[in-house]
N, C-alpha and C positions, 0 to 999 in steps of 0.2 A: 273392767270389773276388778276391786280387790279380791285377797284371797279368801276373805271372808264372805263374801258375797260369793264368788265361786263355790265356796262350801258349802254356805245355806241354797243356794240353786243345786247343786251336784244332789240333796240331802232331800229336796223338795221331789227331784224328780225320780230318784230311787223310791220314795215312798209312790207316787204317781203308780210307776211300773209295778208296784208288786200291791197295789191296790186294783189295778188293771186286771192283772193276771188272778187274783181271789174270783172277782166278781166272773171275769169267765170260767174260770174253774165249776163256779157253784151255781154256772145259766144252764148246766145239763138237762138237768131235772125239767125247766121250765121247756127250756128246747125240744125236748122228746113230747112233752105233754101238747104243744105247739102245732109240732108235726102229726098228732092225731086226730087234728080238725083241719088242716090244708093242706095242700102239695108244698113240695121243696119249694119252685120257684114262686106261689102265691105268697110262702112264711118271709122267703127273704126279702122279696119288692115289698111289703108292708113292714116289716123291719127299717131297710132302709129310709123309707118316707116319713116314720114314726121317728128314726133314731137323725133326723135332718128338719124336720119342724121341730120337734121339742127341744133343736138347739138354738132355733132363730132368736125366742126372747135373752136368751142369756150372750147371744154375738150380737144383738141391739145396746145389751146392757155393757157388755166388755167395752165397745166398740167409746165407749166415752173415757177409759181407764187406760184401754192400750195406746202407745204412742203411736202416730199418723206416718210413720216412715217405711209402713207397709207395702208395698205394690201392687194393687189391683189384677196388673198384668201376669206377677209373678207368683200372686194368691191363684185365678182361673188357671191357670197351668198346673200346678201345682193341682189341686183337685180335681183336674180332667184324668189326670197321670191318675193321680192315686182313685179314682170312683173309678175306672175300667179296668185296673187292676184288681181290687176288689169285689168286682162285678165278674169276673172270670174265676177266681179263688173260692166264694161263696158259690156258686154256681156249680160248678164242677163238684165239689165239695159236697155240699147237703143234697145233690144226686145220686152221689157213688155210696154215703153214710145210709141210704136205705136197701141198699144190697149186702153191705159189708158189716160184720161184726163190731159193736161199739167201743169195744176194747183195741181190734186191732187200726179200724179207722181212726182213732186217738193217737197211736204211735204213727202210723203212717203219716199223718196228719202234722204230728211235732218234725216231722223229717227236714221242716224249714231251719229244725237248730242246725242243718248242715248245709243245708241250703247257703242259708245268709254268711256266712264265713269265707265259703265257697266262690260267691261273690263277690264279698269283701276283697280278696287274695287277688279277683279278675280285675276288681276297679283301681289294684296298687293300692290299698289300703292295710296296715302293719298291723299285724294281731300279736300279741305279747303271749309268752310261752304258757303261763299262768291259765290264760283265755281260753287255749288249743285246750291244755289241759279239762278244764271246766268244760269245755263242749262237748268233751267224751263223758265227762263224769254225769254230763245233763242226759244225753242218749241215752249209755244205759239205766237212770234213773229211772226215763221216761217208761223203756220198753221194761223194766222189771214192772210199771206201776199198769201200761197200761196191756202191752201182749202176751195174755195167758192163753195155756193151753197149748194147740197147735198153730203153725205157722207156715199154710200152705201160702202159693201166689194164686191170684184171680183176675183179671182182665178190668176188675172194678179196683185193684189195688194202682193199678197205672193210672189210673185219673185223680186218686189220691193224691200217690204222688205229685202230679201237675198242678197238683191244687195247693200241695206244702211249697212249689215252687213260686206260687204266686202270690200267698204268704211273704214270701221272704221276701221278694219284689216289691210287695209293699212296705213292708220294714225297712227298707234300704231306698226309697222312694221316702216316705215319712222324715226320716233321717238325714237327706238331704235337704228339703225345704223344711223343715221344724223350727229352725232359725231366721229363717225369712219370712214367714208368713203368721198369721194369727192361727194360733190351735184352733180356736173355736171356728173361724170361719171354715178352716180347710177340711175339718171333721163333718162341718154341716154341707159343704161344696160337694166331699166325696161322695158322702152316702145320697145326698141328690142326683148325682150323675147317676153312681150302680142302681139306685131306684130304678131310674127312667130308661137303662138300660134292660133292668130285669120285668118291666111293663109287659113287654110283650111276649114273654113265656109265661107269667101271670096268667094273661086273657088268655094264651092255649091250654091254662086249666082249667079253664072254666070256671071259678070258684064261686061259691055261693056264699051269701052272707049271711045268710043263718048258720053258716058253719065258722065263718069267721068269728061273726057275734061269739058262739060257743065259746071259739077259742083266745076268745079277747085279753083273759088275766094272763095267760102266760106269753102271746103276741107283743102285749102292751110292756111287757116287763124286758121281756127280749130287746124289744123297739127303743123303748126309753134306756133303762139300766145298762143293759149290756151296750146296744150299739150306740147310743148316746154318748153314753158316762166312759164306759172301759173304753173305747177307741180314741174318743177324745184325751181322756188320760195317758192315753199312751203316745199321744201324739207330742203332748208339753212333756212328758217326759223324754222322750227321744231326745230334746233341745238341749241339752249336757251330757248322753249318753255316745258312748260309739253302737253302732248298729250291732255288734257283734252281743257284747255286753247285756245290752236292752232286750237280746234273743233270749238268751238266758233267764233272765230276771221275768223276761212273759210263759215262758217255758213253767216256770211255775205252778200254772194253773193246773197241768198233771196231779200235782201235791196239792191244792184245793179242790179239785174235783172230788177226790179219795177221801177231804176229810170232812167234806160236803157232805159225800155219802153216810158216812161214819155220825156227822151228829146232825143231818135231817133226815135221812131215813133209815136210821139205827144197824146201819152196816156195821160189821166187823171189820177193822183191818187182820190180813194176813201176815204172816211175817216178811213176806216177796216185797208186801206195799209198805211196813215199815224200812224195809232196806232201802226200797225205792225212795222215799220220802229224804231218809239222811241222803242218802246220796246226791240228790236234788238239790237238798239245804246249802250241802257241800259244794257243790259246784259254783252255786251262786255268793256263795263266802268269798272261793278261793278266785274269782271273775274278779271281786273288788279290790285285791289286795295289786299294792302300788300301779291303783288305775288313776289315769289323770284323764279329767273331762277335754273337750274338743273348744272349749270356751280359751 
């Protein structure tokens, strides 16, 4: 690749990741409303089956535009890895989010921005001093934006945890095949595995379909927009990002979730969440500056 085409890809997929991170930021709303007509595991096994058909026609349509030097062997891998890891993450996750505080399952929850680094450092992979720095500046952005109040521990905060660990597993999973494989297929591969995985905690809710029915607009939206669109996005952006970097830039969503709240349901910010907010901004400035892509 020239270096002009390095830039325009580096530029594509910076926008990718922080269009990624908006759209989760601003699926809170829908998600809580979501969870008021199913259980945790009904909302996510119809998430993921919703957000893995409505990719089929457009990796029918890709499938004529991408070049044929793909692997088959190395696409199914690739999306077995990442649908079970994702299928433990979401799980763990949207079970512990109904005992625990929205605010501080939100920070607990970002704790993958330390995760992924964490890992990075285990796989001998070199993080620039710049980066370290930006990773603190994201944290506490995060916990000024998202942990108010008090700050006890609870038995439901440790599965969080596990769940930002599995996060980050998948980040650095993504990140390695994102280059090898078709976005679109491996997005639509994953979330059919964690589907078929989260089937059978489903049928232990019992769920009924006049309750699903109810909860269809914000299911569908979930389904489609977020696990569709945001994870697919994040996946072709990863393909010129280091994992580290891409942590950051999705970490974001903290700062669209705040302003989500602020101009669709006419929240105030505080001055904690505009601190949080620059801080935020800051981090992910000071992440770009003499980063070079992996291309």
């Amino acid at each position: 690749m020239t270096k002009k085409e390095v830039k325009q890809l580096y530029f594509w997929c910076n926008l990718a990741l922080i269009v990624a991170a908006m759209i989760l930021g601003l699926s809170f709303v829908a998600q809580k409303a979501g969870m008021e007509f199913v259980g945790p595991f009904t909302f996510n096994t119809l998430r993921f089956f919703i957000g893995s058909f409505c990719l089929i026609p457009v990796m029918l349509f890709m499938n004529r535009l991408e070049p044929k030097t793909y692997s088959n062997k190395v696409l199914v891998k690739a999306g077995i890895s990442a649908g079970i890891v994702l299928f433990f993450a979401f799980s763990i996750n949207q079970y512990s989010i109904m005992y625990e505080d929205a605010g501080k399952a939100g920070f607990l929850t970002s704790l993958y921005i330390v995760f992924v680094p964490l890992l990075a450092v285990f796989l001998r992979q070199k993080i620039s001093g710049n980066v370290v720095i930006g990773l603190i500046f994201a944290l506490i952005g995060v916990y000024l934006l998202c942990a108010k109040g008090g700050f006890s521990f609870a038995v439901w905060d440790i599965f969080l945890i596990i769940s930002a660990f599995f996060f980050a597993v998948h980040i650095l999973i993504v990140s390695h095949f994102s280059k090898k494989v078709s976005p679109v297929k491996l997005s639509c591969l994953q979330f059919m595995i964690a589907g078929i995985l989260s089937l059978p905690l489903m049928i232990m809710e019992n769920p009924q379909v006049s309750s699903i029915v109810a909860g269809a607009k914000p299911i569908l939206f979930i389904g489609v927009i977020v696990t569709g669109v945001a994870y697919t996005l994040q996946i072709f952006g990863q393909k010129a990002m280091r994992p580290v970097v891409a942590t950051l830039i999705l970490s974001s969503e903290a700062v669209f979730a705040v302003l989500g709240g602020m101009f669709i349901l006419g929240e105030t910010l505080s001055g904690r969440e505009i601190i949080g907010c620059v801080v935020m901004i800051a981090a992910i400035i000071l992440s770009q500056i003499r980063h070079k892509t992996l291309s």
